[in-house]
Kinemage of the C-alpha trace (Angstrom):
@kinemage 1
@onewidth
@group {chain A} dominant
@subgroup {mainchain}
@vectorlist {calphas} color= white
{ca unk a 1} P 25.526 19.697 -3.201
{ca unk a 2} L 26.801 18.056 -6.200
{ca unk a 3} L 26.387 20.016 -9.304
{ca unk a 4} L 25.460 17.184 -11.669
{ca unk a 5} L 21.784 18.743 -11.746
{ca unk a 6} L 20.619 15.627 -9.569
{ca unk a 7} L 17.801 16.364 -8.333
{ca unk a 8} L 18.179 13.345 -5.756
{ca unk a 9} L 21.847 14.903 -4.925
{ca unk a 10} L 23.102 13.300 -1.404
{ca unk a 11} L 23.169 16.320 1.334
{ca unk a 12} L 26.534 17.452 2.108
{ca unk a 13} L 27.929 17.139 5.753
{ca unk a 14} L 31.120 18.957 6.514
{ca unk a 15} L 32.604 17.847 9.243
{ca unk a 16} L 34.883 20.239 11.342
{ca unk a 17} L 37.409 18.276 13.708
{ca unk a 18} L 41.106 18.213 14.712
{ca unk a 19} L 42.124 14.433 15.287
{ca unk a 20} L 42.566 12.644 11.661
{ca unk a 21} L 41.843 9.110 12.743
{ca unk a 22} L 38.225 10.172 13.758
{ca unk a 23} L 37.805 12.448 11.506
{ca unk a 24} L 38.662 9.768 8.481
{ca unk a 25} L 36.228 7.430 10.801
{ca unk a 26} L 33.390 9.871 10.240
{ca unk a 27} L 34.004 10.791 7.049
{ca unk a 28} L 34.213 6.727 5.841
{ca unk a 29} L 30.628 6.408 8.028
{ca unk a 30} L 28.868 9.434 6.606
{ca unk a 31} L 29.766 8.327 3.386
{ca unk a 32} L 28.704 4.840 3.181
{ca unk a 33} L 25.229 6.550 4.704
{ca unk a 34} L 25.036 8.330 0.821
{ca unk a 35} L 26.070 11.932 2.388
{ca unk a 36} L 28.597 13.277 0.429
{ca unk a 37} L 31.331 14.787 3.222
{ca unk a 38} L 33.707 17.487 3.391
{ca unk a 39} L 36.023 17.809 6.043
{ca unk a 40} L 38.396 20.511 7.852
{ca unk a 41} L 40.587 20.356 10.617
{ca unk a 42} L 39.735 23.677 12.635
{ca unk a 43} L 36.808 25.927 13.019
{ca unk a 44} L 38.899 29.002 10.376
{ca unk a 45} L 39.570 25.855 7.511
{ca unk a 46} L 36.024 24.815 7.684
{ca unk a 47} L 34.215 27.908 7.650
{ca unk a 48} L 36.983 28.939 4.462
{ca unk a 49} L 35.110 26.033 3.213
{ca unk a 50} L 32.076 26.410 3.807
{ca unk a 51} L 32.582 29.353 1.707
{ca unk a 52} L 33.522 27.861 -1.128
{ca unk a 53} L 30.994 25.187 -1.170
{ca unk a 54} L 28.635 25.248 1.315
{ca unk a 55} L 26.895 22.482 3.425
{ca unk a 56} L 23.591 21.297 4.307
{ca unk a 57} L 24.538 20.259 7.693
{ca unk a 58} L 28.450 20.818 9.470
{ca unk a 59} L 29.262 18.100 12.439
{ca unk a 60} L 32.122 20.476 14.398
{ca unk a 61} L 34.200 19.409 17.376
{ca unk a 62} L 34.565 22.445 19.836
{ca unk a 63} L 37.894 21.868 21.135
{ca unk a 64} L 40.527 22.853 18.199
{ca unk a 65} L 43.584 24.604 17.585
{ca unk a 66} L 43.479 28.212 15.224
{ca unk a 67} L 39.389 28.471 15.660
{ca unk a 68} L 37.480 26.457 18.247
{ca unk a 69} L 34.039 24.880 17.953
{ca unk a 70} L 31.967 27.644 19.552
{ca unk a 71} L 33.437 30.346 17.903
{ca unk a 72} L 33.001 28.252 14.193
{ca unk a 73} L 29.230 28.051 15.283
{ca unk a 74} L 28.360 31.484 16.257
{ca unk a 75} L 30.284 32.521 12.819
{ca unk a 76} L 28.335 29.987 10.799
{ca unk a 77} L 25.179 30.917 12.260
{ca unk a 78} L 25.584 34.173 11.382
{ca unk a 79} L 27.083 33.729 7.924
{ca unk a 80} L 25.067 31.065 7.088
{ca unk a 81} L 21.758 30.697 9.391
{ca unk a 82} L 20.149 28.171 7.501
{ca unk a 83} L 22.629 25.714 8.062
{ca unk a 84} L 22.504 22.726 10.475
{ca unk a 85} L 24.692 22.461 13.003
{ca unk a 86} L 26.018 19.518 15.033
{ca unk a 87} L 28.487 19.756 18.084
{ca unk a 88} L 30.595 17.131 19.663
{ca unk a 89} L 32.527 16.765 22.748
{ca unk a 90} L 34.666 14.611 24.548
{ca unk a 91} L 33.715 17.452 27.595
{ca unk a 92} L 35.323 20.678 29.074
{ca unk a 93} L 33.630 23.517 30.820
{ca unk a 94} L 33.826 27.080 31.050
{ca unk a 95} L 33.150 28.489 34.330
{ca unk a 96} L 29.910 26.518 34.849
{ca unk a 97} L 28.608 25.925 32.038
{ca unk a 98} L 29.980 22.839 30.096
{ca unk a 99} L 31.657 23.389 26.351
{ca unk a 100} L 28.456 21.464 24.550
{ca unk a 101} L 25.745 23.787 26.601
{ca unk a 102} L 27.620 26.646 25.529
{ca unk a 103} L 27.381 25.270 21.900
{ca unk a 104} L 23.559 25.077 22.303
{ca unk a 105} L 23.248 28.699 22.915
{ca unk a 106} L 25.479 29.536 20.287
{ca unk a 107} L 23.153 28.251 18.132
{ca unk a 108} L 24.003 24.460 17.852
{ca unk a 109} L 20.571 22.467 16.561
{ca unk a 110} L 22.046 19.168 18.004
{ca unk a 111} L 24.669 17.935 20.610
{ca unk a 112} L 26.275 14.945 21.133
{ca unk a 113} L 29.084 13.693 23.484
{ca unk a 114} L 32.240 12.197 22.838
{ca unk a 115} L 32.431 8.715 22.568
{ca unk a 116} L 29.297 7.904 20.892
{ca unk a 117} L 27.750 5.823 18.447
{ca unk a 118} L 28.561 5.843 15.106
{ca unk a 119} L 25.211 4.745 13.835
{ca unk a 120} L 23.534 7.380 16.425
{ca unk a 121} L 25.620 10.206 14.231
{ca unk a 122} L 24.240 9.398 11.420
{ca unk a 123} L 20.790 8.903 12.833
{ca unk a 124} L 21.036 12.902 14.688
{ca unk a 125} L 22.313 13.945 10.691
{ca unk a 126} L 18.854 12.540 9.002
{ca unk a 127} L 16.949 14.140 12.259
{ca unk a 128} L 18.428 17.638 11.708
{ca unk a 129} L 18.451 17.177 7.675
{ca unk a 130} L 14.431 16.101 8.398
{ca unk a 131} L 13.607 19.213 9.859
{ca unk a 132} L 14.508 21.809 6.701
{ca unk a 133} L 16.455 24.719 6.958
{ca unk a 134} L 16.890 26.223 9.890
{ca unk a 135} L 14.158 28.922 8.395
{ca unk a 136} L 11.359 26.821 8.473
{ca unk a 137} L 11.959 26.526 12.305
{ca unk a 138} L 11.299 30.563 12.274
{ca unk a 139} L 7.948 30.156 10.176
């Protein structure tokens, strides 16, 4: 979050995904919403990020060069299992399970396909941001 001691601070959505135009799409969206966004082009950049300044929730593609979606999730909800987690996909499977099922059982709290919405990103963000930290789900 922003460290002006705002109490009213905007969340902060990193976004995780490998083709610029979208990803400068998203980030223009989420911002006029009031999130404040980071972004990274692979699962390895934005968990080096998330790192550094952490994110309320992270909006990752899972089909990437260096670190793919699914592995960026199961890392993230290890090193960070409060964290909120969106996946998108334009679709893929593995074997017979398709790439965005896979992300659910990784630990993903929300899926979405590729194309989609704009406004019905934004709208999953405030449900998963609504809902707390992934702790109060364990509570």
């Amino acid at each position: 979050m922003n460290d002006q001691g705002d109490k009213t601070a905007a969340p902060v959505v990193l976004v995780i995904e490998d083709e610029d135009g979208l990803l400068k799409v998203l980030r223009e969206v989420l911002e006029d919403d009031g999130f404040e966004v980071l972004s990274a082009s692979d699962g390895l950049a934005g968990l080096m990020l998330m790192e550094a300044m952490p994110a309320d929730v992270v909006i990752t593609d899972i089909i990437m060069p260096e670190m793919g979606g699914n592995e960026a999730i199961f890392t993230l909800r290890r090193e960070f299992p409060d964290t909120r987690i969106i996946a998108m996909s334009g679709g893929g499977r593995k074997a017979e399970m398709s790439f965005l099922k896979m992300a659910q059982k990784q630990g993903a709290d929300a899926i979405i396909e590729k194309p989609f919405d704009l406004d019905k990103l934004v709208e999953l963000v405030r449900a998963v941001l609504a809902r707390g930290p992934r702790a109060a789900d364990r509570d």
